[in-house]
C-alpha positions as CSV (number, residue, x, y, z in Angstrom):
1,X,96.3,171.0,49.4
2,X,98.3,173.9,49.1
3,X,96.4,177.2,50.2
4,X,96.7,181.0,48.7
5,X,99.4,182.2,50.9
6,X,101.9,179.1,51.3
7,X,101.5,178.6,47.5
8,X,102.7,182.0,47.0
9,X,105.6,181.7,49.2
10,X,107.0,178.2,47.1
11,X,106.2,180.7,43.9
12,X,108.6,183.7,45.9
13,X,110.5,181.3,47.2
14,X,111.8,179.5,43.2
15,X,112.1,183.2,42.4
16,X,114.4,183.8,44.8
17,X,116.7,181.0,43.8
18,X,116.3,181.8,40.1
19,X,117.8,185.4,40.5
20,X,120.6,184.0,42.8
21,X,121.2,181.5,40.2
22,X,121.1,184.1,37.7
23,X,123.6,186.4,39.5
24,X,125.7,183.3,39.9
25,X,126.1,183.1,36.7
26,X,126.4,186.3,35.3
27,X,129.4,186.0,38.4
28,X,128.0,188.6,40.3
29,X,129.1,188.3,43.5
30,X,124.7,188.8,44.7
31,X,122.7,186.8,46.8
32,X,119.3,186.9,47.9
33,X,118.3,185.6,51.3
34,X,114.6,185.2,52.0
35,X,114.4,188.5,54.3
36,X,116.1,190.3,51.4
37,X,113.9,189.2,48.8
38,X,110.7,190.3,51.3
39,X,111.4,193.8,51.3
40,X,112.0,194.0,47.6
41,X,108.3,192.6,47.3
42,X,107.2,195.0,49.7
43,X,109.4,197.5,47.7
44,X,107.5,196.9,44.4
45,X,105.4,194.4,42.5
46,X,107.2,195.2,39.6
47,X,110.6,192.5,38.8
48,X,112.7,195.6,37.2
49,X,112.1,198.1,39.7
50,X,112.9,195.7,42.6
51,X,116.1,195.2,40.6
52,X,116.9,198.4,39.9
53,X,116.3,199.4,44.1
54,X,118.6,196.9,44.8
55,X,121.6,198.2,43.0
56,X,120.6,201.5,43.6
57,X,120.8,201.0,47.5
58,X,123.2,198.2,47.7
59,X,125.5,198.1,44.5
60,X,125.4,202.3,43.4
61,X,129.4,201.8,42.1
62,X,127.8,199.7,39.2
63,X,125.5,202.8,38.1
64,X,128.7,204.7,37.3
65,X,129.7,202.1,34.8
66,X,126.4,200.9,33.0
67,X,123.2,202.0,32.8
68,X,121.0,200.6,35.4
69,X,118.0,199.3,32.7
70,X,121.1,197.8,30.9
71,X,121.5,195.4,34.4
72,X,117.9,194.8,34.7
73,X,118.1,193.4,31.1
74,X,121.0,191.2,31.9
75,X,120.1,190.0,34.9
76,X,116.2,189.2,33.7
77,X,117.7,188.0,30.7
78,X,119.7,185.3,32.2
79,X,117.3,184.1,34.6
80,X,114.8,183.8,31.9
81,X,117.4,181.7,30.2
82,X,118.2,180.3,33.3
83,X,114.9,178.7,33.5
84,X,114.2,177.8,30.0
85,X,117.3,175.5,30.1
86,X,119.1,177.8,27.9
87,X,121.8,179.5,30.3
């Protein structure tokens, strides 16, 4: 049986690989390794917020083209479709 914590990690762990499949997509050149994807947890609970963090501390050029709720919304929207089969 799968306890609390390693549950969690499989559940942080498909999350990973659905926004780096998500930024594949949307060809963003993005990836997500596991030590990455930590801090933005420990960063924020919230999906959008970790998003927007990351672009504002790794990808700021893209804020001077598009809004940064715009990329959340792109990038949430794709991974949702991403894992309905729709993407």
């Amino acid at each position: 049986m799968i306890n609390g914590s390693q549950g969690q990690v499989q559940r942080n762990e498909m999350e990973r690989n659905a926004y780096n499949l998500a930024f594949h997509e949307l060809n963003f050149s993005w990836h997500w390794d596991s030590n990455t994807y930590d801090r933005l947890l420990r960063q924020s609970a919230c999906p959008a917020e970790r998003i927007h963090h990351y672009i504002e501390t790794t990808q700021p050029h893209l804020l001077r083209a598009y809004d940064g709720d715009f990329l959340v919304t792109l990038i949430e929207g794709q991974k949702a479709a991403m894992s309905s089969g729709r993407g």
